[in-house]
C-alpha positions as a Markdown table, in Angstrom:
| # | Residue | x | y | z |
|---|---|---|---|---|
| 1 | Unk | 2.2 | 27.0 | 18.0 |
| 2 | Unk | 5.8 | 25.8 | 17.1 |
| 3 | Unk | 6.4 | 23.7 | 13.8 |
| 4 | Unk | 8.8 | 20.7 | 14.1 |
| 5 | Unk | 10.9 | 20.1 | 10.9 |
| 6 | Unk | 14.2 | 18.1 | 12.4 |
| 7 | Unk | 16.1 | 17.4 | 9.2 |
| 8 | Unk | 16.0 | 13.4 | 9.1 |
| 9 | Unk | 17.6 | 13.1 | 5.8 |
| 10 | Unk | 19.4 | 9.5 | 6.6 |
| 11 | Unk | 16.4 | 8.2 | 7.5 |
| 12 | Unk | 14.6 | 9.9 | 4.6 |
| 13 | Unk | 17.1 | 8.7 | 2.3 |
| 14 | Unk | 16.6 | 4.7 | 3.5 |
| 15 | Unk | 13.4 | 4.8 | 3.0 |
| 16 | Unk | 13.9 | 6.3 | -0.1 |
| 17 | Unk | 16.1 | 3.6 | -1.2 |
| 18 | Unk | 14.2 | 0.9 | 0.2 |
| 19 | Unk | 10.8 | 2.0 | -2.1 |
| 20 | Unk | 12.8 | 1.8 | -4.9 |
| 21 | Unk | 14.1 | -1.0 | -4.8 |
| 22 | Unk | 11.2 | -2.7 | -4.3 |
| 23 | Unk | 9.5 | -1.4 | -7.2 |
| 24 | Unk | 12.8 | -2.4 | -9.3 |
| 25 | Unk | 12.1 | -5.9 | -7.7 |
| 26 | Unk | 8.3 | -5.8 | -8.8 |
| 27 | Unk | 9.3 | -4.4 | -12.1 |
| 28 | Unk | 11.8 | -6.8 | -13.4 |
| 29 | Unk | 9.3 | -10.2 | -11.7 |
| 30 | Unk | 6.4 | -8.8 | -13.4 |
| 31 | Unk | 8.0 | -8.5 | -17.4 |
| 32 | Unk | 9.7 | -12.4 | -16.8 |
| 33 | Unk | 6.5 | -13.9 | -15.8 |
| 34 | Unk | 4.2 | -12.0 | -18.0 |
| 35 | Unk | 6.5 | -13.1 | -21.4 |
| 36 | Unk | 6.7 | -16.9 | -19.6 |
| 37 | Unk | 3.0 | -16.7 | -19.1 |
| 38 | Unk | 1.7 | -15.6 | -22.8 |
| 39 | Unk | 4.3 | -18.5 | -23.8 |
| 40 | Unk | 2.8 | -21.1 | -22.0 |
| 41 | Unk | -0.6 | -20.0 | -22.3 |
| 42 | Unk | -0.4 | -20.0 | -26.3 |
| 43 | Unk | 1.5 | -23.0 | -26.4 |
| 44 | Unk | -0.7 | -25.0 | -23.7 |
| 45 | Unk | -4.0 | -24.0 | -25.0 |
| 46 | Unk | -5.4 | -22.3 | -21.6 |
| 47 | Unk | -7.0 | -19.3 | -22.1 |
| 48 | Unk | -6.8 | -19.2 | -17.4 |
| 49 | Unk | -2.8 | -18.6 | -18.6 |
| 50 | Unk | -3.4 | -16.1 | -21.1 |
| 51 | Unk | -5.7 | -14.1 | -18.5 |
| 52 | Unk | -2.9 | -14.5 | -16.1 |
| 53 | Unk | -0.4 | -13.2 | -18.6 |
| 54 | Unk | -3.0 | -10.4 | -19.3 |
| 55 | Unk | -2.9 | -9.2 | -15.6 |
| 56 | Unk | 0.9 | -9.8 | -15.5 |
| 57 | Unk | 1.5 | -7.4 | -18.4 |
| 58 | Unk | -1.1 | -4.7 | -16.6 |
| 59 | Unk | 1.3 | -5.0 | -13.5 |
| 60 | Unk | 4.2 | -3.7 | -15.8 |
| 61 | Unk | 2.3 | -1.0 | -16.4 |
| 62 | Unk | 1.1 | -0.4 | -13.1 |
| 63 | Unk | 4.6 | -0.9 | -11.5 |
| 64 | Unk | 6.1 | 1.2 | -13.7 |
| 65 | Unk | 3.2 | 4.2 | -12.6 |
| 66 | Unk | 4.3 | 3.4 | -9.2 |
| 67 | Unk | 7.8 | 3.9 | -9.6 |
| 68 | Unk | 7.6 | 7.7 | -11.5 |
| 69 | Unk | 5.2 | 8.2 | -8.9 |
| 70 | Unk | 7.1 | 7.3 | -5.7 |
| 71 | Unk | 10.2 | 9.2 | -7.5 |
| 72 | Unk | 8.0 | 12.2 | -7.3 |
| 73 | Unk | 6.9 | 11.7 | -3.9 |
| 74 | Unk | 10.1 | 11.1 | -2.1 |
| 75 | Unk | 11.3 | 14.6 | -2.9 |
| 76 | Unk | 11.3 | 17.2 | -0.7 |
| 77 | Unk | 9.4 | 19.5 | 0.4 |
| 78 | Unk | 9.0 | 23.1 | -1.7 |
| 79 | Unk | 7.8 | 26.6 | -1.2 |
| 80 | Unk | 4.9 | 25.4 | -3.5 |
| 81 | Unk | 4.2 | 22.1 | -1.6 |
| 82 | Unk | 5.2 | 22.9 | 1.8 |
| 83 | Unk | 4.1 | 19.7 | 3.4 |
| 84 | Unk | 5.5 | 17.2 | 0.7 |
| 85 | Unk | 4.4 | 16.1 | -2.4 |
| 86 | Unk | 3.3 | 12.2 | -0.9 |
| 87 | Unk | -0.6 | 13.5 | -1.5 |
| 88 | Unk | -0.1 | 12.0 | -4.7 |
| 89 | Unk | 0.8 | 8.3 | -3.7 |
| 90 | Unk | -3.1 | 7.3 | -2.9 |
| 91 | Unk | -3.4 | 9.0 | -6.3 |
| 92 | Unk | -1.4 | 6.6 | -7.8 |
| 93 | Unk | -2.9 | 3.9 | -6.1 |
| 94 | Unk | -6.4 | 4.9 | -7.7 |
| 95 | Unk | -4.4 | 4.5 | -11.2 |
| 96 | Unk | -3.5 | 1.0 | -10.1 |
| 97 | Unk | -6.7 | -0.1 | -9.2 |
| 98 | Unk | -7.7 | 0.9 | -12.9 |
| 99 | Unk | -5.4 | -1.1 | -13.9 |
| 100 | Unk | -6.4 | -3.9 | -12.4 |
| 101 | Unk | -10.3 | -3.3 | -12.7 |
| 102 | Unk | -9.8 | -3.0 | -16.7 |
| 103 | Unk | -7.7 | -6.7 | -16.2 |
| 104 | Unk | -10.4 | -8.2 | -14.6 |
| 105 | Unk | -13.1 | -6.7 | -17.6 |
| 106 | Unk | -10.8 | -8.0 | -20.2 |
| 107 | Unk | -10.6 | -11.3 | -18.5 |
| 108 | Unk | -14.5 | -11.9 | -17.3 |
| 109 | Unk | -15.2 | -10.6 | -21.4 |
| 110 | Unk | -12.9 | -13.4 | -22.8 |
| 111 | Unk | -13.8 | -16.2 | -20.3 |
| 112 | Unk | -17.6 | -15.5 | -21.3 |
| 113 | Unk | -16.6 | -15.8 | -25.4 |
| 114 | Unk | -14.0 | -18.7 | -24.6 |
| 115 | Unk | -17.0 | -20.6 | -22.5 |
| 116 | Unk | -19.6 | -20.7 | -25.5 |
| 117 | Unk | -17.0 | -21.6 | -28.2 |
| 118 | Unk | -15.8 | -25.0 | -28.4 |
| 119 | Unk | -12.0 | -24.9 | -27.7 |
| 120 | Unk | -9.3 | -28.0 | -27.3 |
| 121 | Unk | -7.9 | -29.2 | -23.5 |
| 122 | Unk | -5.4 | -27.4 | -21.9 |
| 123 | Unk | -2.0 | -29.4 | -22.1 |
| 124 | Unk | -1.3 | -31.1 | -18.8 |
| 125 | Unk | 2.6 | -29.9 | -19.2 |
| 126 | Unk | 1.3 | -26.7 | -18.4 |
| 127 | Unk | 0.9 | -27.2 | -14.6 |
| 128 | Unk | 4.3 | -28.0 | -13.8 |
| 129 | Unk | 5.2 | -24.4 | -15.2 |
| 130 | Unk | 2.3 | -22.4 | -13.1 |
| 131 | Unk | 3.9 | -24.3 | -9.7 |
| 132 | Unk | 6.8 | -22.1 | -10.1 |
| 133 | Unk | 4.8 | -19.3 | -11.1 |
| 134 | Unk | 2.8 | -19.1 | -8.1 |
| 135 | Unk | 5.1 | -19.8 | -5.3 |
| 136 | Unk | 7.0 | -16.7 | -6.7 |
| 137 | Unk | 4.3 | -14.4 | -6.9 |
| 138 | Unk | 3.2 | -15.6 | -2.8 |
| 139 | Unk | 7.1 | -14.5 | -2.4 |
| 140 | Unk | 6.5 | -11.4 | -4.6 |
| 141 | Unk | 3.4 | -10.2 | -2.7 |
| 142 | Unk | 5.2 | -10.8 | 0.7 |
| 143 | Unk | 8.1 | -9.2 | 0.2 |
| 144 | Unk | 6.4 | -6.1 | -1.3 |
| 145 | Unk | 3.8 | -6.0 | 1.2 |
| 146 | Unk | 7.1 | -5.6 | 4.2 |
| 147 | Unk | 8.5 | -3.0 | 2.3 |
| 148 | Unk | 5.2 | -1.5 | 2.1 |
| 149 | Unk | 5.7 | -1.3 | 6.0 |
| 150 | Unk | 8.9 | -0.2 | 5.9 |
| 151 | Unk | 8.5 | 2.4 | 4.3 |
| 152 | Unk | 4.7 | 3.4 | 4.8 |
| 153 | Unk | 3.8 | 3.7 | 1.2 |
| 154 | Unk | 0.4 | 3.1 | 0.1 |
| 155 | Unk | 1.5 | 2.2 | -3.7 |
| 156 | Unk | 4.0 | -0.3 | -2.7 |
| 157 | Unk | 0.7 | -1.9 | -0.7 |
| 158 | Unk | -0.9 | -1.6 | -3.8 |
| 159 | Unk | 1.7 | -2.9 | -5.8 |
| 160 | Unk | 2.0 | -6.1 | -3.4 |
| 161 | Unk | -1.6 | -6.4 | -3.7 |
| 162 | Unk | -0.8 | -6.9 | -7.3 |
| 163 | Unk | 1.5 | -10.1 | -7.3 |
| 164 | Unk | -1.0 | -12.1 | -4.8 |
| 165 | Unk | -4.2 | -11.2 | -7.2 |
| 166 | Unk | -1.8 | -12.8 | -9.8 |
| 167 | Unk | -1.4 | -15.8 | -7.6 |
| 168 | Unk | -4.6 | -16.2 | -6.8 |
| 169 | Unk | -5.4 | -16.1 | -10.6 |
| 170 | Unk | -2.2 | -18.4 | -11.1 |
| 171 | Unk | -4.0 | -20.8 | -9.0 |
| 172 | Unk | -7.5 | -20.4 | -10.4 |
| 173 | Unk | -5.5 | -21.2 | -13.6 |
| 174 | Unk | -4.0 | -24.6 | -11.9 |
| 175 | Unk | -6.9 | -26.1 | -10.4 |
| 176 | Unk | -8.5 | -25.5 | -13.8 |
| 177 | Unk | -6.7 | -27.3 | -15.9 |
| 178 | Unk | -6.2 | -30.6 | -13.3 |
| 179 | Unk | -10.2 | -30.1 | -13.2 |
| 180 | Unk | -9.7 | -31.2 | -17.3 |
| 181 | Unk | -7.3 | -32.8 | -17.4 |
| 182 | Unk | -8.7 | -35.3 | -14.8 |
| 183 | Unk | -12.3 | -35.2 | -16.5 |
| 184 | Unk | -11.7 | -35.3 | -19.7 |
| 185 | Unk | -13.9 | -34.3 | -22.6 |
| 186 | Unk | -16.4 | -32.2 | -21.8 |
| 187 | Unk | -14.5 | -29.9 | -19.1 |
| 188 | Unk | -12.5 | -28.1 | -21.6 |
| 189 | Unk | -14.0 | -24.7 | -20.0 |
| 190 | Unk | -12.9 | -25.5 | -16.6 |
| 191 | Unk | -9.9 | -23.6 | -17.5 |
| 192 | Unk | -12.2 | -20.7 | -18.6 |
| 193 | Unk | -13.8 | -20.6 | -15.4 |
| 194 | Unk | -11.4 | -20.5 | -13.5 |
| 195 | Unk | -10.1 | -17.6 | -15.2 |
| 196 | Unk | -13.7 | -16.1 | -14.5 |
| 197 | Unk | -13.3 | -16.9 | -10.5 |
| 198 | Unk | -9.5 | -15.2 | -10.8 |
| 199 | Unk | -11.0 | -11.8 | -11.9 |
| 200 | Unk | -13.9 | -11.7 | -9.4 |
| 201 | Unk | -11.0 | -12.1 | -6.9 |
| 202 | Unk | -9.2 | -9.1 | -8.5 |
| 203 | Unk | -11.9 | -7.0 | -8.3 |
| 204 | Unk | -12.3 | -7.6 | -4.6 |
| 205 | Unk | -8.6 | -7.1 | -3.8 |
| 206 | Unk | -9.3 | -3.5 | -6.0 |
| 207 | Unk | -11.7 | -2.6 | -3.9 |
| 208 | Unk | -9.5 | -3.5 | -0.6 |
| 209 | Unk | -6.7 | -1.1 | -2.2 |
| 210 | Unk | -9.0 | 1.8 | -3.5 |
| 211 | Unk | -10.6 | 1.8 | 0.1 |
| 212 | Unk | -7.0 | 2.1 | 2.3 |
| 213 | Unk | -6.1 | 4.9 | -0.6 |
| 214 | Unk | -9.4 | 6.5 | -0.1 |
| 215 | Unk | -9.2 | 7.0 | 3.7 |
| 216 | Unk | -5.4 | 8.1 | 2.8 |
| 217 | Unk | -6.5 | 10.8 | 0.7 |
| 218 | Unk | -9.5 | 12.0 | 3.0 |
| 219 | Unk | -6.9 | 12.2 | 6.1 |
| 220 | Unk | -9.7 | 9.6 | 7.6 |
| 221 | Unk | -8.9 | 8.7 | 11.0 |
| 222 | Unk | -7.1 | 5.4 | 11.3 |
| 223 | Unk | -3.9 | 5.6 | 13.5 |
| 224 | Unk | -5.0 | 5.3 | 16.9 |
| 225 | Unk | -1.6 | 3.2 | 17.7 |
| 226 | Unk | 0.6 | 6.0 | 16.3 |
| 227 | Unk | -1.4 | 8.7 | 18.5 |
| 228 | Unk | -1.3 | 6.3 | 21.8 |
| 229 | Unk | 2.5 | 6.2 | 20.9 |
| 230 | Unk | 3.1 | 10.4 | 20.5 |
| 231 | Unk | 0.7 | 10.7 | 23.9 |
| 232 | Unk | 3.0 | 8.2 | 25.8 |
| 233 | Unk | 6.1 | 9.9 | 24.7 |
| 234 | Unk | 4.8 | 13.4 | 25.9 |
| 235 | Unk | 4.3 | 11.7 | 28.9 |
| 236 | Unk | 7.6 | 11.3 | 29.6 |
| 237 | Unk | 9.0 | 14.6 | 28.4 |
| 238 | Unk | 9.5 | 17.0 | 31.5 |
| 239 | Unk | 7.5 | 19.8 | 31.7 |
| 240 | Unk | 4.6 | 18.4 | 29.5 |
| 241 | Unk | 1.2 | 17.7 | 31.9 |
| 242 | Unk | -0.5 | 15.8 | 29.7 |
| 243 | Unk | -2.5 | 16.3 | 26.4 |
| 244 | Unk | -5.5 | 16.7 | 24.5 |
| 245 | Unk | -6.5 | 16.5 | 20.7 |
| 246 | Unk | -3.8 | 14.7 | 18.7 |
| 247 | Unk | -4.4 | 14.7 | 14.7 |
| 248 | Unk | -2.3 | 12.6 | 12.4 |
| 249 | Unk | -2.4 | 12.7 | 9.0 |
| 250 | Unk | -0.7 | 10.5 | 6.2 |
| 251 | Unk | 1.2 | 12.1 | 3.4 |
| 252 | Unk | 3.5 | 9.6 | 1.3 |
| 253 | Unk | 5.4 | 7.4 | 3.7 |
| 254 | Unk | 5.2 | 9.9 | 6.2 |
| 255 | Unk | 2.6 | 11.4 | 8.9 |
| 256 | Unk | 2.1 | 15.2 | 10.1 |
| 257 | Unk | 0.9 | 15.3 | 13.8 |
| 258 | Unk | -1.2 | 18.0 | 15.3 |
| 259 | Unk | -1.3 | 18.0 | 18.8 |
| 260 | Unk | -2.3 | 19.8 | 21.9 |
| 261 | Unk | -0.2 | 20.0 | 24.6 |
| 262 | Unk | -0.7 | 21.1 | 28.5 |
| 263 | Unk | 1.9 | 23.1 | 30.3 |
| 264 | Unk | 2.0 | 24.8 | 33.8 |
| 265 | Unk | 0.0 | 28.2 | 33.2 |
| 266 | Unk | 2.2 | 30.2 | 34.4 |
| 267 | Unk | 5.3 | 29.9 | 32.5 |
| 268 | Unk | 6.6 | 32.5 | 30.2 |
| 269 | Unk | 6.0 | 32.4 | 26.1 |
| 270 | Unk | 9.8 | 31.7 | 26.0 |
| 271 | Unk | 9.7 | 29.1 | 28.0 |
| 272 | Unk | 6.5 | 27.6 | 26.5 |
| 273 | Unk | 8.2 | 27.6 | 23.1 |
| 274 | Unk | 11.0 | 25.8 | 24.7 |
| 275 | Unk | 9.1 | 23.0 | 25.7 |
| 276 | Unk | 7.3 | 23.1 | 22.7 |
| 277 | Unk | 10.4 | 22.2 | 20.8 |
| 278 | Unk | 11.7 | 20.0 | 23.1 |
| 279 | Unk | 8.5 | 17.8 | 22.7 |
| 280 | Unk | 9.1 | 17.8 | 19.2 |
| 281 | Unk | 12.4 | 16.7 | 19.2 |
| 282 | Unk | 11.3 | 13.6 | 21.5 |
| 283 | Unk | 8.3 | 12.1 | 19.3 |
| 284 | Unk | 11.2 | 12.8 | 16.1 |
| 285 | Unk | 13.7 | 11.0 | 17.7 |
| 286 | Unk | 10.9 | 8.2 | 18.7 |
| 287 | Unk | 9.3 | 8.0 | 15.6 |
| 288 | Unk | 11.4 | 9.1 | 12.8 |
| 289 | Unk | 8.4 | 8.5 | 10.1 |
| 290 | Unk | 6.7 | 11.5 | 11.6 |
| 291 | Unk | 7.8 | 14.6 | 9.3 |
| 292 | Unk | 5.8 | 17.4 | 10.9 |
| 293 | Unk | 4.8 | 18.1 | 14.3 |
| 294 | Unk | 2.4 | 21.0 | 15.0 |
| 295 | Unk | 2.4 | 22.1 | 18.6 |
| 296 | Unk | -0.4 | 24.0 | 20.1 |
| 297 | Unk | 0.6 | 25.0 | 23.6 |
| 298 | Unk | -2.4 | 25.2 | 26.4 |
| 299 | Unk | -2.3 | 26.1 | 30.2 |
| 300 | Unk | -2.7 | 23.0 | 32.6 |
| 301 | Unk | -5.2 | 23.6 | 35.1 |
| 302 | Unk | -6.4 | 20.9 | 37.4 |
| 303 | Unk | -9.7 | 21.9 | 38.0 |
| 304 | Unk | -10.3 | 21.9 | 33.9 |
| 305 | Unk | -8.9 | 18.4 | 33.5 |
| 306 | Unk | -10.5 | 16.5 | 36.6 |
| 307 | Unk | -13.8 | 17.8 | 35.1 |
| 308 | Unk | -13.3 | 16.9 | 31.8 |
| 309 | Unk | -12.2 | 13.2 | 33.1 |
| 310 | Unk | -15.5 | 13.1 | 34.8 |
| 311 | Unk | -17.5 | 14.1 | 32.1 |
C-alpha cells in the first residue's frame, strides 16, 4: 500500500485564506446587528427584537469559537496528528449548536413570561429597521454557506446556518409586530409569539447542523459523487484495470481516500508501486481537496471480476 501526500500548499493556503475571511465577515456582521438589534428592541418595545438581538449576540460567540477553531484545524499535519487536526471542526460545530440550542431556551422562557404579562405595542418605526436587517442576514447566510463549499468546512456551514436562523427570527419578529400594529389592542403578544415560532425554527436548523457534524465525526458514508469521481479518474490512468472498495473520509476541509486498485498480476512490486503513485498523483491533481490517498494494490484477474459482476 503506497501513501499519497503531494504537498498542495497553494491550494492549502487559499483555502486557508478563504475560511478566514469568512468568519472575519460573520464576525464583524454579527457584533453590528446584535448592538442595532438590543437598540431597537429596547427602544421599540418588542421583546421578537430583543430575542433576535439575544441570538445575534450568541453568534459572536459562536463565530468567534469557529474562528480559534478553524485556526487550529488548518494547520498541518504533526507527528502527533498524522492525518490533520480537521477532527476537531464537527467538534466545533457541536459547540455551535449549543449555542444556538441555549438561544432558543432563553427565548421560548422569555416569550412564555412576556405572553402572560401585560406589556405596551411594539412601535411601528421598528419595521423599517428589521427590513434591512433581514435582507442582510439572507446575504450573510448565502455568502457563508458558498464559502462553506469552497472550502469544505463544516463550521463555516454551521456558521451560515447561523445568519439565516437569525433571519428567520428577524422575520418572525416583522410579521409580529405588523400583526399589532394592524390589530390593535389586544395583539400586543403577537410580537411574543413570534419570537416563540423563531426559536422552534432554531432548534430545527440545530438539529440539521448537529446531524451533518455527526455523520462528519462518525466517517458515515455520504460522498458517493466524490468516490464516482476518484473511480472515473483511475479509469483513465494507464495501467489501472479497474477498482474495487473506495473509502473516503472527511477530516476539516479535506478527505482521505482509501482505495483498492486492480493491476495486471504479473507485474513486479516495483512496478506496482509505480503505478500506485502515479494513480495518486492523478486523483491530487483532479481533486486537490483530497489530502490523503491510501493505495492498496490487487492483481486483475478476469475470471474474478466477470464473476463478481455476475453476482
Amino acid at each position: 500500500m503506497v501513501r499519497s501526500n503531494i504537498s498542495s500548499n497553494g491550494n492549502a493556503e487559499r483555502t486557508k485564506e478563504k475560511a478566514l475571511r469568512a468568519i472575519y465577515f460573520s464576525i464583524a456582521g454579527n457584533i453590528i446587528l446584535a448592538c442595532a438589534k438590543w437598540i431597537l428592541g429596547y427602544f421599540g418595545h418588542s421583546f421578537a427584537i430583543i430575542a433576535d438581538a439575544i441570538e445575534s449576540t450568541a453568534d459572536i460567540f459562536s463565530s468567534t469559537l469557529v474562528y480559534f477553531g478553524l485556526r487550529y484545524v488548518i494547520k498541518p499535519a504533526d507527528e502527533d496528528h498524522p492525518y490533520g487536526h480537521g477532527k476537531l471542526e464537527p467538534l466545533i460545530s457541536f459547540i455551535v449548536v449549543f449555542f444556538l440550542i441555549i438561544s432558543a431556551a432563553v427565548i421560548i422562557h422569555e416569550a412564555f413570561v412576556h405572553i402572560q404579562t401585560p406589556h405596551q405595542t411594539p412601535r411601528a418605526f421598528t419595521l423599517f429597521f428589521l427590513a434591512p436587517f433581514i435582507i442582510w442576514k439572507e446575504y450573510s447566510y448565502r455568502y457563508m454557506l458558498n464559502k462553506s463549499s469552497e472550502t469544505g468546512s463544516v463550521a463555516l456551514k454551521a456558521d451560515a446556518w447561523h445568519h439565516r436562523s437569525d433571519a428567520i427570527s428577524s422575520i418572525a419578529a416583522f410579521i409580529g409586530i405588523a400583526i399589532a400594529q394592524v390589530m390593535g389592542p389586544g395583539y400586543e403578544a403577537a410580537d411574543d409569539w413570534a419570537a416563540l415560532f423563531a426559536a422552534i425554527i432554531i432548534v430545527y436548523n440545530s438539529y440539521l447542523i448537529f446531524r451533518v457534524a455527526l455523520g462528519e465525526i462518525m466517517d458515515e458514508h455520504l460522498y458517493d459523487d466524490l468516490i464516482a469521481k476518484i473511480r472515473s479518474v483511475a479509469s483513465r490512468v494507464k495501467g489501472i484495470r479497474g477498482t474495487e472498495k473506495c473509502y473516503v473520509r472527511k477530516s476539516g476541509m479535506s478527505y482521505h481516500v482509501d482505495l483498492h486498485a486492480l493491476v495486471d498480476e504479473f507485474l513486479t512490486v516495483k512496478e506496482g508501486h509505480e503505478l500506485a503513485h502515479r494513480l495518486q498523483d492523478e486523483i491530487r491533481l483532479a481533486h486537490p481537496e483530497i489530502n490523503h490517498v491510501l493505495i492498496h494494490i490487487e492483481p486483475y484477474q478476469e475470471e474474478k471480476v466477470l464473476y463478481k459482476q455476475s453476482k
